[in-house]
C-alpha positions in Angstrom: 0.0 0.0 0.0 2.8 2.6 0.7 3.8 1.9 -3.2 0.7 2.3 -4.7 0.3 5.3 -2.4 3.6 6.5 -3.3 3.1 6.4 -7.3 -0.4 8.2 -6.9 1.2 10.8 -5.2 4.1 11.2 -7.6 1.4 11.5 -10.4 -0.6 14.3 -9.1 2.8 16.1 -8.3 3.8 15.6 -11.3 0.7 16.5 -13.4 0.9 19.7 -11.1 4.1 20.4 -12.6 3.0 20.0 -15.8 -0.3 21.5 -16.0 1.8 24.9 -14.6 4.1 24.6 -17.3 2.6 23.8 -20.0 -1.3 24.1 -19.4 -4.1 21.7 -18.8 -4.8 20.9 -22.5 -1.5 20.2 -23.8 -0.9 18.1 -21.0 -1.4 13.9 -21.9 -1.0 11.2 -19.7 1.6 10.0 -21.4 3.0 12.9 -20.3 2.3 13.0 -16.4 3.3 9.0 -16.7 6.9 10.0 -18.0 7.3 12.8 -15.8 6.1 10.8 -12.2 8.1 7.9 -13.4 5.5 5.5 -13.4 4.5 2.9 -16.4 1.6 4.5 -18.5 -0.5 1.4 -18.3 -0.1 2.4 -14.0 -1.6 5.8 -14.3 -5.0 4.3 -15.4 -5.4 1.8 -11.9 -5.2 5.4 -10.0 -7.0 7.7 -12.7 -9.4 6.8 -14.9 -9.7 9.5 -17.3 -7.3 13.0 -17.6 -10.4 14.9 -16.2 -10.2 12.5 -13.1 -6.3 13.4 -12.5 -7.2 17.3 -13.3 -9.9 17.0 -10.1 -6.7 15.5 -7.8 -4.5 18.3 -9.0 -7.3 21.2 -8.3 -7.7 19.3 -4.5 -4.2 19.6 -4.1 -4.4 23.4 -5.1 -7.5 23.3 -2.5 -5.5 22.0 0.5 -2.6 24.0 -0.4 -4.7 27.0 -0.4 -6.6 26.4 2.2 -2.8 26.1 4.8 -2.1 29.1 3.3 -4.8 30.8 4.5 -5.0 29.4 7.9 -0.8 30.4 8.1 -1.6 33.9 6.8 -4.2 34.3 9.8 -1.5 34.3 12.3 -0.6 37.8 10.9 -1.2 40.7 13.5 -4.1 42.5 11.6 -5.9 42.7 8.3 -3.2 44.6 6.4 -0.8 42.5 7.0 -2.7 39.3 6.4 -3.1 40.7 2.6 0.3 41.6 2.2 1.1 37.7 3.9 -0.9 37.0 0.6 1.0 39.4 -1.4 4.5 38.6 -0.5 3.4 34.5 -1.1 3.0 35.7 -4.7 5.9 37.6 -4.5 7.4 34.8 -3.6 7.1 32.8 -6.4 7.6 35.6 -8.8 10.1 34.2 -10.6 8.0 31.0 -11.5 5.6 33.3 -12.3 7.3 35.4 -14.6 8.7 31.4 -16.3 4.9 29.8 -16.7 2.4 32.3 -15.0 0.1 31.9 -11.5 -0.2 28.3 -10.9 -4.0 29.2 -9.6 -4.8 32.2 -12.1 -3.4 30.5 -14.8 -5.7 27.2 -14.4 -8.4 28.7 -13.6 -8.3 31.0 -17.2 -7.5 28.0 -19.1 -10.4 26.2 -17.9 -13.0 28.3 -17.7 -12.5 28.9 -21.4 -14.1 25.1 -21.6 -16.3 25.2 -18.9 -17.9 22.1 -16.9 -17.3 21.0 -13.9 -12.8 21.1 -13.7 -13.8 25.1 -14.2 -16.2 25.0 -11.7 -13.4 23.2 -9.4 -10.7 25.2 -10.4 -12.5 29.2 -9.8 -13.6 28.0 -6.2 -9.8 28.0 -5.8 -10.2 32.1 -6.8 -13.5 32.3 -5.1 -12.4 31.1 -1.9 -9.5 33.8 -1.7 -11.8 36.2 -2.4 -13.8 35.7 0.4 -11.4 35.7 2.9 -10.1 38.9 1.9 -13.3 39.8 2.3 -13.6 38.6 5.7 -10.3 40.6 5.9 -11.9 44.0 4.7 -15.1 43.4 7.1 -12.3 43.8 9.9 -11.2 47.0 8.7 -14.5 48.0 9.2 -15.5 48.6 5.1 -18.7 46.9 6.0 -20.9 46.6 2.4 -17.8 47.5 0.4 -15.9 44.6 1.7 -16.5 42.4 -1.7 -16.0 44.9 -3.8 -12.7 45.8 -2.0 -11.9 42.1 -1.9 -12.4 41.4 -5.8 -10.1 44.8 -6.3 -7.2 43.5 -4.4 -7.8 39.8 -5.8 -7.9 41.0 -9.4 -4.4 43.4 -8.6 -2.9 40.5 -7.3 -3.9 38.2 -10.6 -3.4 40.8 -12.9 0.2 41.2 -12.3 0.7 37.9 -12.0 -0.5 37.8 -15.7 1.8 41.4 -16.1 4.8 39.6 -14.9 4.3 36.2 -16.9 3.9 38.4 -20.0 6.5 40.7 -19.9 8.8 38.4 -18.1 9.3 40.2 -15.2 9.2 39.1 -11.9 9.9 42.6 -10.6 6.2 43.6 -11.4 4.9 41.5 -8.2 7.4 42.9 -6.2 6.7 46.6 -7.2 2.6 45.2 -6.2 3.3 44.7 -2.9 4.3 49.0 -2.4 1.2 50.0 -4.0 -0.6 47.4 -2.5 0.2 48.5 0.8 -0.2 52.4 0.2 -3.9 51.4 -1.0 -4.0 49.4 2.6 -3.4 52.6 4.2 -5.2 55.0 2.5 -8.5 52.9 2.4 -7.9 52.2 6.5 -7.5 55.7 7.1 -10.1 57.0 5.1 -12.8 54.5 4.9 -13.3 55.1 1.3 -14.1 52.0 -0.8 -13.1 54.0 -4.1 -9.6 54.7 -3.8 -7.4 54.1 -6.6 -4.4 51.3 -7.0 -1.9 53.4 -7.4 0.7 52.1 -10.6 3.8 52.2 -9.1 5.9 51.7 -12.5 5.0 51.8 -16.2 5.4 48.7 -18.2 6.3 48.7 -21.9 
């Protein structure tokens, strides 16, 4: 059992792999077989179909996300629990900048197909959205906390797109400033309409 256990593991970390590198749809089976190191005609004992080994990879996002979360709690106070999210993607801008968000990225790819791996897949998004909402509600922005939430949410993934684009991991890390001014400025004054300041053209 720790063999089988073993392989099964190895081919959702590697189809992870993949799937960030090169995208859901070119990914085969062939492909996540090679790459885990386990015989092809192996792969189908654990996982029926692609689809089936697509729904372990976006469960492993899940839990992933979901530690996150609960480590990013520990933070002090609401600001810094969003920039806790902000530095993780910071973090990892240099993977980013190589094959794009690991999250973002899947969830664009497969919502462009639809069905039930893109319904999987945006919960990942949807979930992060509503605990920066939570985060927001204890700032006191009350009703604007969604809309506050799905602003900082969509900085955060639009960069990541930015920085995957252009190449440049730097974009993320120039984020995290403006990011943090907004912070401040929406604490202080309580308004739910303040600008994200762009901290450095991109050409």
């Amino acid at each position: 059992m720790p063999r089988k256990t073993d392989k099964r593991v190895r081919l959702v970390d590697a189809a992870k792999a993949l799937i960030h590198r090169q995208g859901f749809n070119l990914t085969t089976l062939a492909d996540i077989a090679q790459e885990a190191d386990v015989p092809l005609g192996n792969v189908y004992y654990y996982f029926k179909t692609k689809e089936a080994i697509g729904e372990a990879v976006i469960a492993n996002r899940g839990r992933e996300l979901h530690d996150a979360l609960q480590t990013w709690e520990k933070a002090a106070n609401a600001k810094e629990r969003l920039l806790a999210y902000v530095q993780f993607e910071v973090d990892s801008a240099e993977e980013t900048a190589k094959s794009g968000c690991p999250v973002g990225g899947l969830c664009q790819e497969l919502a462009k197909q639809g069905g039930s791996l893109a319904d999987a897949a945006a919960k990942l998004l949807s979930d992060t959205m509503l605990w920066a909402e939570k985060q927001f509600q204890g700032m006191g922005m009350g009703e604007a906390s969604r809309g506050l939430a799905m602003q900082f949410v969509a900085a955060v993934q639009g960069n990541a797109l930015l920085t995957n684009t252009f190449k440049d991991p730097k974009i993320l890390a120039n984020l995290k400033v403006s990011l943090s001014k907004w912070l401040d400025k929406v604490a202080s004054t309580k308004n739910a309409t303040v600008p994200i300041e762009k901290v450095e053209e991109y050409a």
